[in-house]
SEKEGU-797795 format. One line per field, with one value per residue (C-alpha): x, y, z. Coordinates in Angstrom, 3 decimals, padded with zeros to 6 digits. Example, Ala and Ser with C-alpha at 12.3 -4.5 7.8 and 13.67 -1.06 7.14 Angstrom:
<rs>
px = c(012.300 | 013.670)
py = c(-004.500 | -001.060)
pz = c(007.800 | 007.140)
</rs>
This chain:
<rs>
px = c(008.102 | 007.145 | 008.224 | 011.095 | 010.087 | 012.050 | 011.240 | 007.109 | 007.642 | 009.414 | 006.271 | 003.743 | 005.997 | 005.386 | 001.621 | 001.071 | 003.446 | 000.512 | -002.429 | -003.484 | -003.381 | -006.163 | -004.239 | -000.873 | -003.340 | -004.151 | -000.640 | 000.687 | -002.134 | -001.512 | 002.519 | 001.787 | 004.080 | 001.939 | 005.420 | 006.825 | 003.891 | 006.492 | 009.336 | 007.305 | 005.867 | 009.248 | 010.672 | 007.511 | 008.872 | 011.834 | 011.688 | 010.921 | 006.978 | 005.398 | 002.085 | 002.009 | -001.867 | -001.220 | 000.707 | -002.026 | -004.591 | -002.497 | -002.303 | -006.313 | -006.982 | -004.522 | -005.919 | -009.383 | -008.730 | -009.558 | -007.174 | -004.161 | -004.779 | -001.846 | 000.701 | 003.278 | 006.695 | 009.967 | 012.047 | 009.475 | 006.177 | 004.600 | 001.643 | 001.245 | -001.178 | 000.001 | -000.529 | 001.985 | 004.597 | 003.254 | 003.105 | 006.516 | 007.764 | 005.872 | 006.678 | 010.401 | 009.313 | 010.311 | 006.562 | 004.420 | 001.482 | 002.599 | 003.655 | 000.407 | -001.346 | 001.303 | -001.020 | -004.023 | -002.357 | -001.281 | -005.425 | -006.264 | -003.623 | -004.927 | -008.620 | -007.646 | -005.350 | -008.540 | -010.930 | -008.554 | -010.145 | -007.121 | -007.067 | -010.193 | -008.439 | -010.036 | -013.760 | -015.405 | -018.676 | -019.890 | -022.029 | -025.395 | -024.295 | -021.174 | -020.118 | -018.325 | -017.266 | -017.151 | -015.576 | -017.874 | -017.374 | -018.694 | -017.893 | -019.988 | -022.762 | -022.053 | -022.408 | -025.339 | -027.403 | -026.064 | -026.205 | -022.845 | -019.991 | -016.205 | -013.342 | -009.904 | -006.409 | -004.525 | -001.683 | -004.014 | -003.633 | -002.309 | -000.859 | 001.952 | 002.262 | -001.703 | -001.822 | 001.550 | 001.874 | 001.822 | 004.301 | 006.645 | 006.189 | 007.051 | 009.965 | 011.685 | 011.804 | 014.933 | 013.934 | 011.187 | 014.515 | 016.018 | 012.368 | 012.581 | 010.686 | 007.636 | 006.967 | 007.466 | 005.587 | 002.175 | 002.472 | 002.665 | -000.202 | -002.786 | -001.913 | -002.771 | -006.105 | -007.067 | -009.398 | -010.737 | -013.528 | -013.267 | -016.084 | -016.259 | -017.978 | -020.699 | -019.918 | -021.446 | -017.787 | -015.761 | -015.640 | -012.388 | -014.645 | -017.626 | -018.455 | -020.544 | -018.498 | -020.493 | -019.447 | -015.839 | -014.000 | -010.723 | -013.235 | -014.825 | -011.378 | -009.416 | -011.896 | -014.781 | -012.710 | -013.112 | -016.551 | -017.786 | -018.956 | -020.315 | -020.845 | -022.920 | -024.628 | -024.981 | -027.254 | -026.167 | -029.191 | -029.280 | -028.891 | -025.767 | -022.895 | -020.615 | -022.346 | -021.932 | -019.797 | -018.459 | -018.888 | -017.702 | -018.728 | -016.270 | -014.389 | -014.383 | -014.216 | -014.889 | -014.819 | -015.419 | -013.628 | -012.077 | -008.780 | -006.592 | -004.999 | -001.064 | 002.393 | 004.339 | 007.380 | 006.070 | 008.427 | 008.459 | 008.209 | 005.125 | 003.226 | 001.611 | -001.445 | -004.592 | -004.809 | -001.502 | -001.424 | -004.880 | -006.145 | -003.173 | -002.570 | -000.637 | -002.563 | -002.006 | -005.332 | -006.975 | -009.593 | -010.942 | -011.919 | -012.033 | -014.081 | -013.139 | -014.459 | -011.105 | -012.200 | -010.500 | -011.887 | -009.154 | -010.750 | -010.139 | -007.424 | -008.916 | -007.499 | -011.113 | -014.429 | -018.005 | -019.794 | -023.402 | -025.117 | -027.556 | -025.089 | -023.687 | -026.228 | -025.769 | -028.699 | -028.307 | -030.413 | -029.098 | -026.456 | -025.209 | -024.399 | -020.912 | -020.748 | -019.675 | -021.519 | -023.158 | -026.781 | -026.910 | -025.099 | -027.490 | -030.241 | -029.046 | -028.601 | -031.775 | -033.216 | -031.305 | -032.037 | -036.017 | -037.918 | -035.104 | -036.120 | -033.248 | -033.095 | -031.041 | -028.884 | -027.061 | -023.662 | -024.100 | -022.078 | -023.630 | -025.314 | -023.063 | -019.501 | -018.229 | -016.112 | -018.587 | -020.473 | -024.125 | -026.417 | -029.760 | -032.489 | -033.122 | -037.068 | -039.001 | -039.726 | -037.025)
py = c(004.131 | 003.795 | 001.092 | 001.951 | 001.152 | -002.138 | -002.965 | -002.424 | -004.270 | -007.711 | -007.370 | -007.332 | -010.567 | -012.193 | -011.535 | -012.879 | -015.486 | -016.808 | -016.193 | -012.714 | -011.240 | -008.946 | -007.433 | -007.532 | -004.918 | -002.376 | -002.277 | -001.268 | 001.516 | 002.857 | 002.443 | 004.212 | 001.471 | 000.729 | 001.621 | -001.190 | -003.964 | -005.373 | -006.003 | -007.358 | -009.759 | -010.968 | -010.776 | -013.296 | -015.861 | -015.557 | -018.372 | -021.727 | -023.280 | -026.019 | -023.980 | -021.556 | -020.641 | -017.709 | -015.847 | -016.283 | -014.903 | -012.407 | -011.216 | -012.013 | -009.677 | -007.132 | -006.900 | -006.101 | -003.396 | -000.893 | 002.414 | 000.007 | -001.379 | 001.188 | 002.897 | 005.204 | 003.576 | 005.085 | 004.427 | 006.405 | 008.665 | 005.523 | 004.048 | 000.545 | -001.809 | -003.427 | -007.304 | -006.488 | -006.365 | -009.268 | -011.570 | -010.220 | -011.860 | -015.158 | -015.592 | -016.119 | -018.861 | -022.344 | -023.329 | -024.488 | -023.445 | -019.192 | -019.425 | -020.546 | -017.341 | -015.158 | -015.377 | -015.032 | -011.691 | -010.482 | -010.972 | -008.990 | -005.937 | -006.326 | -005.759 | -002.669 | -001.400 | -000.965 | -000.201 | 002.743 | 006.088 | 008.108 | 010.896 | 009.956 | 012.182 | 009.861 | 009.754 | 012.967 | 013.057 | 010.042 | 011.086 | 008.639 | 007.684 | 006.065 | 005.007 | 001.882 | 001.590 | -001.783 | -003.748 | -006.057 | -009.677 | -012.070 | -010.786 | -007.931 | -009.766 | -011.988 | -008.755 | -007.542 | -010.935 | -011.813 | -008.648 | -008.689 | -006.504 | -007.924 | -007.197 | -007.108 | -007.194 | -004.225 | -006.461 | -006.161 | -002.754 | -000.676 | 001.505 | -000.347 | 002.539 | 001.479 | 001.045 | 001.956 | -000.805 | -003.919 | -001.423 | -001.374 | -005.149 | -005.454 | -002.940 | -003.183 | -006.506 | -005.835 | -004.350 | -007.303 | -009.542 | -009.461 | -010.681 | -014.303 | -015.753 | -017.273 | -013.368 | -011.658 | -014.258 | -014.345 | -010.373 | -010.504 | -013.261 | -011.235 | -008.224 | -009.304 | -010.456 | -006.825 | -006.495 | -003.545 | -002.323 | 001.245 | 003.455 | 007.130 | 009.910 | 011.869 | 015.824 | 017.245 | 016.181 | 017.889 | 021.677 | 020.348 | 017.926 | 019.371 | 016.877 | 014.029 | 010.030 | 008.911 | 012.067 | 011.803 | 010.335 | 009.164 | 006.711 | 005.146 | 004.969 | 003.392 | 001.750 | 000.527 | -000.692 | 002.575 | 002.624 | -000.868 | -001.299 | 000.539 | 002.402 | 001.227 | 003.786 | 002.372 | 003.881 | 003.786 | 003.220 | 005.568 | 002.351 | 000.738 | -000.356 | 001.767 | 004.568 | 004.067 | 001.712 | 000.134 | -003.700 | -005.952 | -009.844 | -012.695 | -012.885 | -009.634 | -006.065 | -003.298 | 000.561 | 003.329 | 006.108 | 009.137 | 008.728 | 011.203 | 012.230 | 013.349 | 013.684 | 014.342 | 011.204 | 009.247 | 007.503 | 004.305 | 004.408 | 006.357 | 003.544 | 001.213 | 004.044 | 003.265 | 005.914 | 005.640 | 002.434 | 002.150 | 005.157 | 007.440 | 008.000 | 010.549 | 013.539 | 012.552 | 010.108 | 012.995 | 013.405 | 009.647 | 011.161 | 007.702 | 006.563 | 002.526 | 000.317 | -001.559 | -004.812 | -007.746 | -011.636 | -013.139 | -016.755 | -015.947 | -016.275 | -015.620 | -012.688 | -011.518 | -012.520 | -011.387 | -009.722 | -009.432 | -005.846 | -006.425 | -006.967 | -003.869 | -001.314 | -000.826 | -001.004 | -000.952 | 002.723 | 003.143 | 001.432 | 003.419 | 002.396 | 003.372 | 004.950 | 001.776 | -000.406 | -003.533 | -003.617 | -007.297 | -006.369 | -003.863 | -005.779 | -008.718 | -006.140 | -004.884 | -008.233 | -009.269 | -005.899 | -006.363 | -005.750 | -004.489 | -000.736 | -000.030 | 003.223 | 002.664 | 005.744 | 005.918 | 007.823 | 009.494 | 012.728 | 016.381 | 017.597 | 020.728 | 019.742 | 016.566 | 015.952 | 016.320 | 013.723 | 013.848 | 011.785 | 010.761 | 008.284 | 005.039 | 004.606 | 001.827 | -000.167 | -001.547)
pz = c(036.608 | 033.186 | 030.925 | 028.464 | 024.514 | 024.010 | 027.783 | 026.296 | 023.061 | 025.283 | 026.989 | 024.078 | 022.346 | 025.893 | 025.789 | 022.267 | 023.163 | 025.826 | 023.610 | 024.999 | 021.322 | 022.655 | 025.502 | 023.020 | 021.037 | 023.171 | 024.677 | 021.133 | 020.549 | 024.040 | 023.842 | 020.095 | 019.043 | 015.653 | 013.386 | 015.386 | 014.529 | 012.001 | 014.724 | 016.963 | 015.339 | 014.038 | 017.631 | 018.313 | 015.878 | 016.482 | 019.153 | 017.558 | 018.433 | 017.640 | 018.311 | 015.978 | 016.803 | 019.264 | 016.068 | 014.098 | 016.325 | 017.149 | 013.219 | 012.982 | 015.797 | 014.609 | 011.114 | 012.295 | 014.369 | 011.921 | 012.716 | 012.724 | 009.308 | 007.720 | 009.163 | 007.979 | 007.868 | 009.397 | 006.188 | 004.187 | 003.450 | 001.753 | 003.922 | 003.380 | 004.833 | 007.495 | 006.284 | 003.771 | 005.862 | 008.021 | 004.920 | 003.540 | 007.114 | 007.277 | 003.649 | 005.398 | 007.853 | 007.333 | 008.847 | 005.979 | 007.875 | 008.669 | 004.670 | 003.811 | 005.938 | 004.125 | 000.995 | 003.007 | 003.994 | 000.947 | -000.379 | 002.766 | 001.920 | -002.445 | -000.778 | 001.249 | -001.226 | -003.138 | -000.305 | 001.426 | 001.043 | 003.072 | 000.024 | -002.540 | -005.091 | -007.845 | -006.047 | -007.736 | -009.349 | -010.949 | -014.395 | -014.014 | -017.452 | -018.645 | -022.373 | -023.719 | -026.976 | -028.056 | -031.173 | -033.811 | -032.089 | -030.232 | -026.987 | -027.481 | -028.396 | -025.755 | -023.177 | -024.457 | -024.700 | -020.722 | -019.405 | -018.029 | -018.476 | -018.939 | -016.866 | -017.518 | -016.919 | -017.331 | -018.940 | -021.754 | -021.986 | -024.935 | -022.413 | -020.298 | -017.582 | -017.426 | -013.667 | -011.806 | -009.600 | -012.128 | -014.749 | -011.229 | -011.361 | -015.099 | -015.460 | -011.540 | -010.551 | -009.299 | -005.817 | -004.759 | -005.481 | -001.474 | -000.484 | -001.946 | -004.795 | -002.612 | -001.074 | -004.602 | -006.982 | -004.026 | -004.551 | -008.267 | -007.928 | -006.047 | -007.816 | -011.607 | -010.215 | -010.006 | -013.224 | -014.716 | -016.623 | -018.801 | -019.118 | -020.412 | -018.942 | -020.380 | -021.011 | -017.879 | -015.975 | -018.718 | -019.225 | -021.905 | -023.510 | -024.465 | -026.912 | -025.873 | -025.926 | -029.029 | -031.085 | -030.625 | -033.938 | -031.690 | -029.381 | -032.413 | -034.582 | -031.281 | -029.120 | -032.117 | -035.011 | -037.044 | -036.731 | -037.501 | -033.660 | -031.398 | -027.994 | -025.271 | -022.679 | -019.355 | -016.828 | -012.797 | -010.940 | -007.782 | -004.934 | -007.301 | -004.514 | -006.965 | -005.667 | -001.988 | -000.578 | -003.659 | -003.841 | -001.328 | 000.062 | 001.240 | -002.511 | -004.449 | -004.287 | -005.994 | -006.479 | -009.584 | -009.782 | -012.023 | -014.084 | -012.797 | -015.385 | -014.688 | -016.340 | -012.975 | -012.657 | -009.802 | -007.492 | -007.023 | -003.316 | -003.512 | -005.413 | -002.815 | -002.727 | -004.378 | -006.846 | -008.142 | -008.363 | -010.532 | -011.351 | -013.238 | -016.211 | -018.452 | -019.520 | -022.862 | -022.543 | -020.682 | -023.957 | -022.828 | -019.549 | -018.366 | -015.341 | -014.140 | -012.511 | -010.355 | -009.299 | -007.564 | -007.118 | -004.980 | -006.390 | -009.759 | -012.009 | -015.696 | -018.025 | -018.402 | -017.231 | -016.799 | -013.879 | -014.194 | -014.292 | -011.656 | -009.365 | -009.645 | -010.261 | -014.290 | -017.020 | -020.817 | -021.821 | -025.012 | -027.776 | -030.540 | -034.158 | -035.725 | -038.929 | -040.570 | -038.299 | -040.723 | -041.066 | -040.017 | -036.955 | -036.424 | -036.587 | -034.641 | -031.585 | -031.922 | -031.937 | -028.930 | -026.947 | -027.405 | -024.886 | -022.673 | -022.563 | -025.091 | -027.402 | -030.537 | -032.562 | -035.908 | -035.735 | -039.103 | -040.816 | -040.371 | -043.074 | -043.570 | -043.183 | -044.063 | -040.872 | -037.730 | -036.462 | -035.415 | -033.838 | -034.877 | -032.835 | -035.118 | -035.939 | -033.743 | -037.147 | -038.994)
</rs>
């Protein structure tokens, strides 16, 4: 006779209760009892141990087991990894230990928040170049002489919808509240790790934007102080982990994708989704079109800081000189860049109408 539902779950709590986390595993994927992963692991602590070791190879095992990763909730369409709900519930436990391994979870669901590749609706055509406009300081220079590109927090932003998920942080606290502090500030934690780098996309992913990056007046009035910097053109090499796979080893991850660019109102239980929370923004930035790189170190804390280019497939090809770019900036560039396989360019005004902007390759002497 088979086994009623709660008559299968009783069983499963049993099994993990004697260290068969294994056998607990394939009794939920062959009872199709995934939607329930979150009651039965409370039902398992809900009797006090002292060993609290068969739990946590129970969650290790569970959170390997690739298909069972996400699941789609009963109380909504949202799919949420499924260490988010298993930290939201040792967050709860008096055990210092199980709140401890709540953080580890939360890391785990950050990393496959960013890894998940259910829809892809961002992951289009990469151009093999990609543009960065950059201000006159010393953290320009500082890129260009390291070979390292800087990565940010979106609370840096001039756009505070930048990123859905950390806006739904800053503007709805309200409804992480019934959770308790030690859940909601580990989320909030993990979360603003996520950094992010800007690039923009040549014209050959535009039919809109025919004009190429280094030609467009808005970039170099927002993005260069008004001319005085300049843009950097970044080649991907063919093999870059952006590419493929994205990046990944035992700390970080990282992908690049598309802006999608949207003005639809998004709910907020739709959020926990990789593209929304990362990748939209309102089609009123569409004229960036804005590739990113969305990166997350879960050992580091900083508001910005450096990954090298090597690491990820990028080279310096080309670095172009605002209109009112100083000639001692200029030529402190150039005599950083030597060597490098760099070509230079002065942003200068077309000959016949005082309000276009051409391009012109700098001579080899200077």
């Amino acid at each position: 006779m088979k086994q009623s539902k709660e008559e299968c779950i009783s069983a499963i709590v049993t099994l993990i209760g004697e260290g068969k986390a294994q056998e607990a595993i394939t009794t939920i994927r062959n009872e199709k009892l995934v939607s329930d992963a979150k009651n039965i692991l409370q039902r398992t602590l809900m009797y006090p141990k002292e060993d609290i070791s068969n739990v946590i190879s129970f969650i290790e095992a569970y959170i390997k087991e690739e298909e069972l990763l996400s699941y789609k909730r009963p109380d909504g369409d949202d799919y949420r990894s499924v260490a988010f709900d298993f930290s939201q519930i040792l967050s709860e436990q008096k055990n210092v230990k199980l709140r401890e391994y709540s953080t580890l979870l939360m890391q785990e669901f950050v990393r496959g928040l960013i890894e998940r590749k259910e829809k892809c609706e961002g992951r289009k055509f990469i151009s093999k170049n990609l543009y960065s406009f950059k201000k006159p300081n010393i953290h320009m220079l500082s890129e260009l002489s390291e070979e390292k590109i800087c990565v940010s927090s979106p609370e840096s932003f001039n756009d505070p919808f930048d990123c859905l998920i950390l806006s739904d942080i800053r503007w709805a606290p309200e409804q992480y509240k019934n959770t308790g502090n030690f859940f909601v500030d580990t989320y909030i934690k993990e979360l603003t790790k996520v950094r992010i780098r800007c690039f923009v996309g040549d014209s050959s992913e535009t039919k809109e934007n025919a004009t190429e990056p280094y030609l467009r007046a808005l970039m170099w009035g927002h993005y260069a102080q008004s001319h005085q910097g300049i843009c950097i053109r970044y080649s991907l090499s063919e093999d870059s982990p952006l590419l493929k796979n994205g990046i990944k080893d035992e700390y970080a991850i990282g992908r690049i994708d598309k802006v999608i660019y949207k003005s639809d109102p998004v709910e907020r239980k739709e959020r926990l989704e990789y593209e929304r929370c990362f990748l939209y923004k309102d089609k009123v930035w569409k004229y960036e079109n804005e590739v990113r790189l969305v990166y997350y170190d879960k050992t580091n804390n900083e508001e910005h800081y450096s990954i090298p280019l090597t690491s990820i497939g990028l080279k310096i090809t080309g670095v172009y000189f605002g209109l009112n770019c100083d000639k001692n900036i200029k030529s402190l560039i150039r005599n950083i860049m030597e060597g490098r396989g760099v070509d230079f360019y002065e942003i200068t005004c077309d000959d016949r109408f005082t309000n276009v902007l051409k391009v012109q390759k700098c001579d080899e002497k200077r």
